[in-house]
C-alpha angles and dihedrals in degrees: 000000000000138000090306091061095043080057095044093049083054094054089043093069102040087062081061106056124107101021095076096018091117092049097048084047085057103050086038094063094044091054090046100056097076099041142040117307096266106175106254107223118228100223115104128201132177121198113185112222145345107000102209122189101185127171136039090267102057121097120184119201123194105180134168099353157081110265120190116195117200088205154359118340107223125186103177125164116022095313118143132228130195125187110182122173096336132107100234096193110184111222120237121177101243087233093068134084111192113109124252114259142207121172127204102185133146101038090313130166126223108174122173121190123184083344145138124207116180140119138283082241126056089200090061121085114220105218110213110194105187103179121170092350152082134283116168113165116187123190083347143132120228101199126210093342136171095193101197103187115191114190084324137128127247127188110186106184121176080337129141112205115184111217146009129353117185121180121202129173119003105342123140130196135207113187119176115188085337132148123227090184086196122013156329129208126186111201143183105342103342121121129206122209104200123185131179083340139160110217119165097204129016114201118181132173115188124219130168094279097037120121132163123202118204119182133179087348090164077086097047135045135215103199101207129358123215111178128182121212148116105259113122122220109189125042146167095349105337113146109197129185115190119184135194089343137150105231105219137193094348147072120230104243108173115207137174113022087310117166110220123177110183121186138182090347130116117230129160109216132024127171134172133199147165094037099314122151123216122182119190121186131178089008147135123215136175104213127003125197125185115198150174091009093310121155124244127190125180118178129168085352145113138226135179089216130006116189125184116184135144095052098302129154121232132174135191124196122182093335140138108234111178085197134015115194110189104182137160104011106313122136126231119198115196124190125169100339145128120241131174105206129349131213125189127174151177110005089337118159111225122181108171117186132184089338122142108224128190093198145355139214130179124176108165151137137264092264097053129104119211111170122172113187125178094354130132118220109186101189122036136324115216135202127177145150109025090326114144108194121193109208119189133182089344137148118220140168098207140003121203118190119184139153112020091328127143118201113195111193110187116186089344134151116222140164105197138022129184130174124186128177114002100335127123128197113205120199111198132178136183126253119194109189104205110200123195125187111220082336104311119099126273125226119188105030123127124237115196118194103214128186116234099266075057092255102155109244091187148325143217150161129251127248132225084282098055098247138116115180126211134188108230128187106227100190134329127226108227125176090260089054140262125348117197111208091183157157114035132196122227115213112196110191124183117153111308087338125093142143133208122211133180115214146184124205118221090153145313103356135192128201124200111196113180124199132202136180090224120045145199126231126183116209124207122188121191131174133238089286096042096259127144099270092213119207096017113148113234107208118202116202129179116186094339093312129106121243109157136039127183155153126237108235118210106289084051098250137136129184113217100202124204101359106173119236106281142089121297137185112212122202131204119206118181121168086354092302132115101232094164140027119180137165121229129190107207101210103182083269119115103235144172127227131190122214116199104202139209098239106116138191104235129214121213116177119197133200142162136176083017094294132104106264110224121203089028102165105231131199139176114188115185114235102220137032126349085018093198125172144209125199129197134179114229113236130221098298090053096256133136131189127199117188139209098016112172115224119268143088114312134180108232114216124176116181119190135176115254084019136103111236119263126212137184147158115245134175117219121224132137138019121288088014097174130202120210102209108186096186120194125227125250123259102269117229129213081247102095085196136210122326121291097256093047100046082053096052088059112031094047093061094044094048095051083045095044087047095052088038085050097050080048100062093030094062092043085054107047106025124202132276130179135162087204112107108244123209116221107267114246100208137046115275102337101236114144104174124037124246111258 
């Protein structure tokens, strides 16, 4: 493009003017409040897409405006662009992510005069890529700008670029009063001519061909220096101690058993080797490497990459570190610090504390010891090979165990765990067992850990404060899935006194077990179908003596208050008849206990004439003491219940009308016993009687009177007789439910 197009692009921008003016004033203001006052033009264009300026004849001019480009900005082979008092914004869709870009290559030319070039977002970074070609910016801003120069030239006068300049190859720079807001690095052969200059960060990393040139820098200022070379400070025997300094044209490389103490001062690159010690404080490197047994110590300080191998020390107190390498079998010691990923080989020995760790990674040998305790990882924590980590009090967001590897988590928060090969991943947690004596603590008891078929895990004694602590494993995460190991039972033993509890570990757990030397037990008595038995006596013997008394309430429970420690027999007594015996140790422990007592509800079925018989009148009279009796009516299916029957020998009567008695001997003794009564009818007469009402008036009372005349004679007559031992029977005859 020639002078024609130089016109038309002029024009270009006048036709513009007036429709978008409030909004370039806008842009322009918001540009201008971080920079000089450059004069923001009122002209407005808009250009939609990609603006390409191609071939050694075109010449792009953008003069006196505000030019928005919808797109990227290309100058490629040999073109030329100006930008001369104008504010040239590249427009980037805010839901994208991708960076702005405008690309000076093939002998290009990119100038800038009294410009500013930046983006619609100030989120949003413009990438300038200037390769082989030419940027020169004179009384400009360069806005939110990553500058990429590869074997280019750059010429920065009176210009503020915010952001990033880097340049590779053979570029070279020449800055005059300029501003470089973040930092400048000078690679592989390029070379940088600074002059009354502000850089915030000055990286340089010398090769053969490699120069910087610094003039009149009272005026400027170069906020913090990082070289890379080959020169060695610190040699045979030399201690050096080096203090708010600026490290120049040189790396600090510590050989031969050198002392070397470095404070407040910036370096790139230290290394120590054959027994020497270096100690940085208050410091920021670049890369750190610890060789040949040599001693490394890192305090208040930062580094890019820190590496200890060849049995080296190195500590770390209160420092960034972006990687930590641990070979060979050095040992790494971490104390209050911030690293972004850790590494850690071979038969390494790795003690992390109170560090914040982004991830880990851990590939070591049998031989090697990796322990984290009270650190945070908020990625992932790897094992793999034959490495066994040791993880304490720890948060972490995954855990990935491969090869051989053992992962031991104690007292640690995870979300996910995962185990291949023949990995294993082991969560612990800790477990204090606080015991108190009538409320005071106990010291001296012992406190055993048993597994559930009662195998003792382990045992201990408590301290002054009652408490003994254990380390449990809850469950383990093998490739085949999850093993519980769960639940343990806790044994506590002092003297006659001891308590068992069962108990699942979620996390750290504590369990309190209170002792006492007179305990509680609460007694519940229940009959044969798991109902309340209601005014049982609960008899309470020690070593043939009474020593407790008691009714049973309706929900057939009695409390047995301060029982002192010892064995007991209780005995359950319900209608005169002992239903339930039962020992009882008495441990300094308030307990419960359920009796399930031989009282039973009893089934007699009744037929005649090969139909059920309703209205049967049925009895069972104990033959022997208390000779007590129950009596039931059969329904209409000719059935009869009689509950809470205590065990023992009965006579069974059923009495019907129209049938002759029936009478026979039982033995009660389970639940639901049922009696199967087939009754035979009476010999009929030619008399067909009185009416039906009136045959049952009678007959019904002196039935019920014969059968109880009848029980009467029957126990004077035959007596009773039993083998079984009877307790004396606390109340007056016994009988809990009337005769019918």
């Amino acid at each position: 493009m020639g002078g024609g197009q130089e016109q038309a692009a002029d024009a270009q921008a006048h036709e513009q003017e007036g429709e978008d003016g409030s909004g370039g004033k806008e842009a322009g203001e918001e540009l201008n409040s971080t920079g000089p006052a450059w004069s923001l033009p009122s002209n407005v264009t808009v250009y939609p897409g990609d603006l390409i300026v191609s071939g050694a004849s075109q010449r792009l001019v953008i003069r006196d405006c505000k030019f928005i480009i919808r797109g990227s900005l290309l100058v490629l082979d040999g073109a030329e662009t100006l930008i001369e008092d104008s504010v040239v914004l590249l427009d980037v869709s805010s839901s994208s992510r991708a960076p702005s870009n405008v690309t000076v290559s093939g002998s290009g030319r990119l100038r800038l005069v009294d410009s500013v070039l930046g983006t619609t977002g100030l989120l949003l970074v413009l990438s300038v890529d200037v390769s082989s070609s030419a940027l020169v910016a004179t009384g400009s801003l360069i806005s939110n700008a990553s500058v990429k120069c590869w074997d280019a030239d750059v010429e920065l006068a009176d210009t503020t670029v915010r952001g990033r300049v880097e340049l590779m190859g053979s570029s070279s720079l020449a800055a005059i009063n300029a501003t470089i807001t973040s930092s400048l690095v000078v690679r592989h052969s390029s070379s940088a001519d600074l002059e009354g200059t502000y850089v915030g960060h000055l990286l340089i990393e010398f090769y053969k061909m490699s120069y910087l040139i610094m003039r009149d820098i009272v005026s400027g200022y170069i906020r913090s220096w990082s070289f890379a070379t080959n020169a060695t400070v610190g040699t045979i025997f030399i201690d050096l101690s080096l203090r708010d300094c600026y490290v120049g044209s040189w790396s600090l490389n510590v050989t031969q058993t050198a002392i070397v103490a470095v404070e407040s001062s910036r370096i790139w690159e230290a290394s120590t080797y054959g027994y020497s010690v270096l100690k940085l404080y208050n410091l920021s490197v670049g890369e750190l490497v610890a060789h040949e047994r040599s001693a490394l110590w890192l305090e208040d300080s930062s580094a890019n990459l820190l590496r200890a191998s060849d049995r080296s020390y190195v500590a770390l107190r209160e420092a960034g570190v972006l990687a930590l390498i641990a070979e060979d079998e050095s040992e790494v010691s971490v104390v209050d610090c911030a690293l972004m990923s850790v590494l850690a080989l071979h038969e390494a020995k790795v003690s992390i504390h109170h560090t914040a760790i982004c991830d880990a990674c851990f590939a070591c040998s049998p031989d090697a010891e990796v322990g984290l305790e009270d650190c945070i990882i908020t990625e992932k924590l790897v094992a793999r090979g034959s490495s066994t980590v040791v993880a304490t009090y720890c948060s972490v967001s995954e855990v990935e165990a491969s090869d051989r590897s053992t992962v031991k988590l104690v007292d640690c928060y995870f979300t996910n765990l995962a185990a291949s090969g023949k990995a294993r991943i082991e969560v612990w947690w800790s477990l204090r067992v606080g015991v108190s004596l009538d409320g005071q603590p106990l010291k001296g008891a012992t406190v055993r850990v048993l597994f559930k078929n009662e195998t003792e895990v382990a045992a201990c004694t408590t301290d002054y404060n009652g408490s003994c602590l254990f380390c449990l494993m809850g469950f383990m995460v093998i490739p085949d899935g999850l093993v519980q190991i769960q639940p343990y039972l806790v044994r506590v033993e002092h003297g006659p006194l001891w308590a068992l509890r069962e108990v699942w570990l979620s996390g750290p757990t504590f369990l309190p077990i209170e002792l006492e030397e007179e305990a509680e037990v609460a007694v519940w008595c229940l009959d044969a179908g798991g109902r309340p038995l209601q005014g049982a006596y609960v008899v309470v013997l020690r070593g043939g003596d009474m020593v407790r008394r008691q009714i049973t309430g309706p929900e057939g429970l009695v409390v047995l208050e301060d029982l002192p420690a010892g064995n007991y027999t209780i005995y359950v007594i319900w209608q005169g008849i002992e239903v339930a015996r039962r020992s009882l140790l008495v441990h300094g422990v308030d307990d419960e206990i359920t009796i399930a007592c031989a009282v039973f509800d009893v089934i007699v079925r009744v037929r005649g004439l090969g139909e059920a018989v309703e209205g049967a009148l049925v009895s069972l009279a104990m033959l022997e003491a208390p000779y007590i009796h129950f009596t039931a009516e059969t329904n209409a299916s000719g059935v009869a219940v009689l509950e809470d029957v205590p065990i023992g020998p009965y006579e069974l009567f059923v009495r019907a009308e129209g049938f002759l008695p029936y009478e026979i001997r039982v033995e009660v003794k389970a639940q639901h016993q049922v009696f199967e009564v087939e009754l035979e009818p009476e010999t009929p007469t030619a008399w067909l009687g009185p009416p039906t009402w009136l045959a049952v008036a009678v007959i019904c009372p002196l039935a019920a009177a014969g059968a109880v005349a009848y029980i009467t004679h029957r126990r004077r007559t035959r007596g009773a007789s039993s083998s079984r031992r009877r307790l004396p029977h606390p109340g007056n005859n016994g009988v809990s439910r009337p005769t019918s």
